[in-house]
N, C-alpha and C positions, 0 to 999 in steps of 0.2 A: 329476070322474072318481074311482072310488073306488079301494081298493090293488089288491082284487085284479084289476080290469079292467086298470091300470096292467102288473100283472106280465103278464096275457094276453098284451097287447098287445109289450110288450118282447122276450117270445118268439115271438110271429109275425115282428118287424124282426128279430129274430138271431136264430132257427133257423128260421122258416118257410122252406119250397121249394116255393113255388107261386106264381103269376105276380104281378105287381106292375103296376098301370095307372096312369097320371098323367094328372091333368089339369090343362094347364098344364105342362107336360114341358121345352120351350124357353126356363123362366126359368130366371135364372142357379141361384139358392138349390134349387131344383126338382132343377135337372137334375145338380148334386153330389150329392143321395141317389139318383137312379136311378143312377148312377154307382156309388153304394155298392151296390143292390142288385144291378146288374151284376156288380161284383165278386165275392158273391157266391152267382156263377151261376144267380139269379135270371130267368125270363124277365120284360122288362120293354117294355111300349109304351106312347103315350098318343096324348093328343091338345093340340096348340095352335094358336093361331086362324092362323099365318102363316109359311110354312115361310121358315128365314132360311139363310144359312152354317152357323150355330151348331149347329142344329137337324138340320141334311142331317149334320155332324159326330156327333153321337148318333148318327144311323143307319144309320153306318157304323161304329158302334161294337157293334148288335147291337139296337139299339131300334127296334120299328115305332110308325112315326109317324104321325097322317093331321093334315090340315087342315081339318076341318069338321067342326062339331055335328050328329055323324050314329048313331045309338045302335046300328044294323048297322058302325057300325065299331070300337065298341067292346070291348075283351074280356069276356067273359060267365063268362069260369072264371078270374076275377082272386079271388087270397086277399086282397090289399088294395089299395085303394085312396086316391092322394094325390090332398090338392085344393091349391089357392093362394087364398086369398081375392079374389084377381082374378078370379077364375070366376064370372061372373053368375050371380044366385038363380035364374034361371030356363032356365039351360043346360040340355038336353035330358039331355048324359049323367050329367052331376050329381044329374041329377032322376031317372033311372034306377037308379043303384043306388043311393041312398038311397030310392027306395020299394021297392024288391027288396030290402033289409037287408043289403047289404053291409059288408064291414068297413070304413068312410070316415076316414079323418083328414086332418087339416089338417097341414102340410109341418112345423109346430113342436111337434105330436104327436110326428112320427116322426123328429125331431133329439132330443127329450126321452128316448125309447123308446132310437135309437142312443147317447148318452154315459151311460146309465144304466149305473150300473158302472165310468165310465173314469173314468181324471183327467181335468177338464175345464176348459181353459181356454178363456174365449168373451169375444170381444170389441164392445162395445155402442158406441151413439155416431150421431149423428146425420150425421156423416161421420165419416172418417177411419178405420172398421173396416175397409174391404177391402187397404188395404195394409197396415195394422197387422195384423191377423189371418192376413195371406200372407206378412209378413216375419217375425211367428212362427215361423209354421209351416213354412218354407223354412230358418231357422236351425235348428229341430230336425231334422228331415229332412236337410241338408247336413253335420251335426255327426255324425250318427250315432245322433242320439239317437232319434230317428223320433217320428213321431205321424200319427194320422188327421187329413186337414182337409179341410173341410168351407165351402169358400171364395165368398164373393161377386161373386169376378171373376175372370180366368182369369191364372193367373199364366206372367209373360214367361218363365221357365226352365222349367217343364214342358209346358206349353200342355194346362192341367186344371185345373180348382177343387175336384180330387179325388184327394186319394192315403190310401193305405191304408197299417198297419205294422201290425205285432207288436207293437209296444207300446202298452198299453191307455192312449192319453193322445189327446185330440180336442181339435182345434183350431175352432171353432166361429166364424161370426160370428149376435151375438145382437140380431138383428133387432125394433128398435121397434116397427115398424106391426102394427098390431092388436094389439099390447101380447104379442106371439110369444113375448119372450124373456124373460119371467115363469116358462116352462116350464123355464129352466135353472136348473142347480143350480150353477154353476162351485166349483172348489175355486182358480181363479185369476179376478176378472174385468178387464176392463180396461172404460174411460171416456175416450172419446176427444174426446165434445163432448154438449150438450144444449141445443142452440140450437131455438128454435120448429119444428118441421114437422110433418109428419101431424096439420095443428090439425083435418081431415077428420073425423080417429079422436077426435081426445083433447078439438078443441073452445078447449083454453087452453093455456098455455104452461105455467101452474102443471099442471094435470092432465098435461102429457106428464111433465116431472121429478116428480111423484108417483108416475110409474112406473119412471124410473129408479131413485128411492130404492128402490121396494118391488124393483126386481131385485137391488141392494145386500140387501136382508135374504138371499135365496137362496144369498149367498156360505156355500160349508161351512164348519162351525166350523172354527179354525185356520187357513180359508184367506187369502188375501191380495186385497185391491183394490188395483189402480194406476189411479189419474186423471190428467185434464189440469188440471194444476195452475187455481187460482181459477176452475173452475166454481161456475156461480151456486148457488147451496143446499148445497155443497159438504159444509158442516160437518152436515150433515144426513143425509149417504151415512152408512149401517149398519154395515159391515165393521169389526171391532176393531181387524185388520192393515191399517192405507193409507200407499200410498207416492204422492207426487203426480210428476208427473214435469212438464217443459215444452220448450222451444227451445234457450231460453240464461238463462231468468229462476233465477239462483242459490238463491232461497226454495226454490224444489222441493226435494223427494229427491232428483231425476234430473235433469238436463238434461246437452246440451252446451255446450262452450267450445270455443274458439281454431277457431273455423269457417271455412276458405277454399274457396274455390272454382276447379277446377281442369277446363277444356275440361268445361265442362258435369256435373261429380260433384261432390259438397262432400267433404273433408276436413274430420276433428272430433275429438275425444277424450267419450266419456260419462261423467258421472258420475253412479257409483247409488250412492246413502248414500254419500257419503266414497269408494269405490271409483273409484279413476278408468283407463277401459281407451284406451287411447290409440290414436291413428294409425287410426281408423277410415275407410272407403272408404263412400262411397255414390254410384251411378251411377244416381242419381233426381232430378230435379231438383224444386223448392221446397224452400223454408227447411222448413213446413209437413209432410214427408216428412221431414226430421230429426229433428223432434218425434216423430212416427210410429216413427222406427229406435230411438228414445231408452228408448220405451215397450218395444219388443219385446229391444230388448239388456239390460233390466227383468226382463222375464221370461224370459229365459234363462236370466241369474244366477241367478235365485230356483232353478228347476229344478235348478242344478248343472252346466251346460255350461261348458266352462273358455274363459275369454277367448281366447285364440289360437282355438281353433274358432268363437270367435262373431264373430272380425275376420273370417277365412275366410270364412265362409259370408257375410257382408254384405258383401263386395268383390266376389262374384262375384252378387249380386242383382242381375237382371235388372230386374226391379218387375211391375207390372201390366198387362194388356192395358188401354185406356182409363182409365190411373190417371197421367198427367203422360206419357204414351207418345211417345215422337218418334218419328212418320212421315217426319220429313225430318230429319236430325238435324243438328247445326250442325257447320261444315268446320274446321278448322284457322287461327284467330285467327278465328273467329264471320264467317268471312264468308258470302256466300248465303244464301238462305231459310232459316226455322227451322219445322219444320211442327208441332207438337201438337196430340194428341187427350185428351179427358179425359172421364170421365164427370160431369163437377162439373153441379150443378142445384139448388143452395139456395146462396142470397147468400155463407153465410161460405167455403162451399167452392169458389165465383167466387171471391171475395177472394183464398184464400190461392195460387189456380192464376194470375191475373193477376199479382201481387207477386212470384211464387216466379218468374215467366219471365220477367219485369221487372229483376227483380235481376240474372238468370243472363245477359240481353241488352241491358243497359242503352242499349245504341246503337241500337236496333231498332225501327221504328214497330211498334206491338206493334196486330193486327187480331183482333176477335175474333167470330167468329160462335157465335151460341147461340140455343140449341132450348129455348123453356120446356119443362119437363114438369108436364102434369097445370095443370089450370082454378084449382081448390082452392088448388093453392099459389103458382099466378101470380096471383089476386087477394089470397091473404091477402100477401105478401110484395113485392107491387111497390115497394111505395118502396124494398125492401131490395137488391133487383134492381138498382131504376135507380142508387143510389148506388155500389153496388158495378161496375158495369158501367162508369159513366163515368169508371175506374182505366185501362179500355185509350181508346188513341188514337183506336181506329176500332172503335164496332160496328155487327153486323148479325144482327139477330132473325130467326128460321124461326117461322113458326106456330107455334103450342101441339103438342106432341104431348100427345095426350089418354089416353092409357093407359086404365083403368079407367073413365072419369070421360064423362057426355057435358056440351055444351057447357053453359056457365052462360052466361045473356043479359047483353052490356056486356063478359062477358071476352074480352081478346086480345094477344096482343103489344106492344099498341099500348097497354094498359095500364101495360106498363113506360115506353114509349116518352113517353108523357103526362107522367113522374116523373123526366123527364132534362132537365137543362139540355147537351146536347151537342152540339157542333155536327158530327159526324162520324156518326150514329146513321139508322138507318133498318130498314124491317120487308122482306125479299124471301121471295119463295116458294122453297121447295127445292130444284125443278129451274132456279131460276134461280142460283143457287151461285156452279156449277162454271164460265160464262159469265162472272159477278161479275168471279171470280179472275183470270181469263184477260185482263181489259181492265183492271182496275187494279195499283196495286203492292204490292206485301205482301213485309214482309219477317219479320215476325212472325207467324205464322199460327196461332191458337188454334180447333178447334173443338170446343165443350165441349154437353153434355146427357144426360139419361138416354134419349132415346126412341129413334129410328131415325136421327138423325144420322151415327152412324157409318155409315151404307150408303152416304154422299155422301164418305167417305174416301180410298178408291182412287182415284174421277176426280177428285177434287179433287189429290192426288196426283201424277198424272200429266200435269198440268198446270203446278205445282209445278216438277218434276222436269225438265221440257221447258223451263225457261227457262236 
């Protein structure tokens, strides 16, 4: 795309006032820029393939929604148009106004187009961006210091993955797949992981971190990189300015020390360069989510936020909707059920949510039901699955949720399943769960994936709750 179509476009997303269509409206990353053009006072509707909670909550925010690939439902006097790459090439409305010439862009077009101009800090990573980039963005925001963000999960204190300020600074999470976050330019980035996935897109493991490097060159001159300390190619990452951060591993720039754990929050002190801010609060559970605070109390320093405002604002973080979330949360000396929800779906992000609630429950037969997501990544990644999985005491596999993806022949649950020595493992159907739960004992309760798992949360829940 050349400059000047770039500037076109920048000022259709910040000064056009004419309607805005989505397709694909009900993802998460989607639905924070309809958000933004709601705010301002944009009309905005779309279409996605399955109305949820989530999605009924948009349209009660002012968005018309429908649920079917129907081109009479679509808007006709839209000035632009988002898509997600999830949108089949052969979707009726897609196909519509791209042969009608519509103005079409992809959802990292129009995050390109909104931080053009701002300070931007975005954060990448194969996991571990939606809380790093919401505990950001929640420490500028709580401090006073404000910023736009632009969030991948909905955060536990606002219940939004979208807020707006006066101050021209964007909080960004810079999305892998399809090589999205190419399109930023950060004058801060963070690096939270580069562990194999979307091999879909990228094919190798080298080709995915050849594109982490190449979003390391887009850092602005003078700006700053923070990483997760000893990632692989590390010394390879671009940036003049790197700060590595980690847990508790001392080498870093950043880490924490003197870590305890108190009725479910860790207590810590950070240190960034030599700077050590002490007595900090975290009401998040995993170690893993330390690591994540360590990076974001990182960049707050850098910006100039004074320590006291950044103990503040992280004693009162809520965390994540489906990011280590307690649905049941544990009583006074950990006794009775312990319910969590997570969105974890790649082996290292299982790892650090079974350990991080293993630690926090050491007494607790720890049960874990998990929903692959996506064919792709449950065949390239089972062994990493099954190892990782046989960390809980007891698990139980839900079919593939297939997102994007139709079935590959030979792949299944049962894939993983084939890759475990365990003797407590087994594959149930979804609607058999919430029965599961109800006849046997659980005192650990983890239910973790990216697809439609969480709709099985409430009764599962109240099931829970009734014992």
């Amino acid at each position: 795309m050349d400059t000047k179509s770039k500037i076109s476009i920048t000022q259709n997303v910040k000064q056009g006032q004419g309607p805005v269509y989505f397709l694909g409206i009900g993802g998460i990353g989607m639905s924070a820029l309809a958000r933004y053009f709601i705010s301002r006072h944009r009309k905005v509707s779309g279409y996605d393939r399955a109305a949820t909670p989530f999605s009924k909550k948009l349209e009660d925010e002012g968005m018309y929604i429908h649920y079917h690939d129907d081109v009479n439902l679509l808007d006709p006097q839209a000035e632009l148009v988002v898509y997600t790459p999830a949108i089949p090439a052969d979707h009726k409305e897609l196909n519509f106004y791209k042969n009608n010439d519509y103005l079409l862009l992809k959802r990292s077009d129009v995050l390109e187009a909104v931080t053009n101009g701002c300070y931007t800090i975005a954060v990448a990573g194969t996991h571990g961006k939606t809380t790093t980039s919401t505990l950001i963005a929640h420490i500028l925001r709580h401090s006073g210091y404000g910023c736009n963000a632009f969030l991948g999960g909905i955060s536990a204190n606002y219940d939004t993955n979208f807020w707006k300020s006066d101050n021209h600074t964007c909080v960004v999470e810079a999305d892998e797949y399809d090589r999205s976050f190419l399109k930023l330019f950060p004058d801060v980035a963070i690096i939270t992981a580069m562990d194999a996935d979307h091999l879909d897109i990228y094919g190798t493991e080298k080709n995915m971190q050849d594109a982490f490097i190449s979003f390391t060159e887009n850092i602005k001159d003078k700006g700053l990189l923070i990483y997760k300390n000893n990632l692989h190619r590390d010394t390879e990452l671009l940036a003049s300015n790197k700060w590595s951060y980690a847990a508790t591993d001392a080498q870093a720039d950043c880490y924490a020390r003197n870590i305890t754990v108190q009725n479910g929050a860790y207590l810590f002190d950070a240190v960034i360069n030599d700077r050590t801010i002490q007595q900090l609060t975290l009401h998040m559970g995993g170690r893993h989510n330390v690591e994540n605070a360590v990076a974001a109390v990182a960049v707050a320093l850098h910006v100039g936020i004074h320590e006291e405002k950044i103990r503040a604002a992280l004693s009162e973080f809520k965390g994540v909707k489906r990011r280590f979330e307690y649905i049941v949360k544990p009583s006074a000396g950990n006794t009775g059920i312990v319910m969590i929800d997570d969105y974890a779906h790649h082996p290292e992000e299982l790892r650090a949510l079974i350990m991080g609630a293993k630690e926090l429950f050491p007494g607790k037969k720890c049960t874990l039901v998990f929903q692959p997501h996506l064919y792709s990544r449950t065949r390239d990644l089972a062994a990493g699955f099954a190892e990782v999985l046989s960390l809980a005491d007891e698990v139980l596999l839900l079919p593939i949720y297939p997102a994007r993806e139709l079935p590959i022949p030979g792949v299944s649950s049962n894939s993983i399943v084939e890759n475990m020595k365990h003797p407590h493992v087994s594959v149930i159907e979804k609607d058999a769960l919430p029965g599961w739960v109800l006849k046997n004992d659980v005192q650990l309760l983890i239910m973790s994936g990216a697809g439609d798992i969480d709709s099985l949360v409430e009764p599962v829940k109240k099931i829970v709750e009734a014992r």
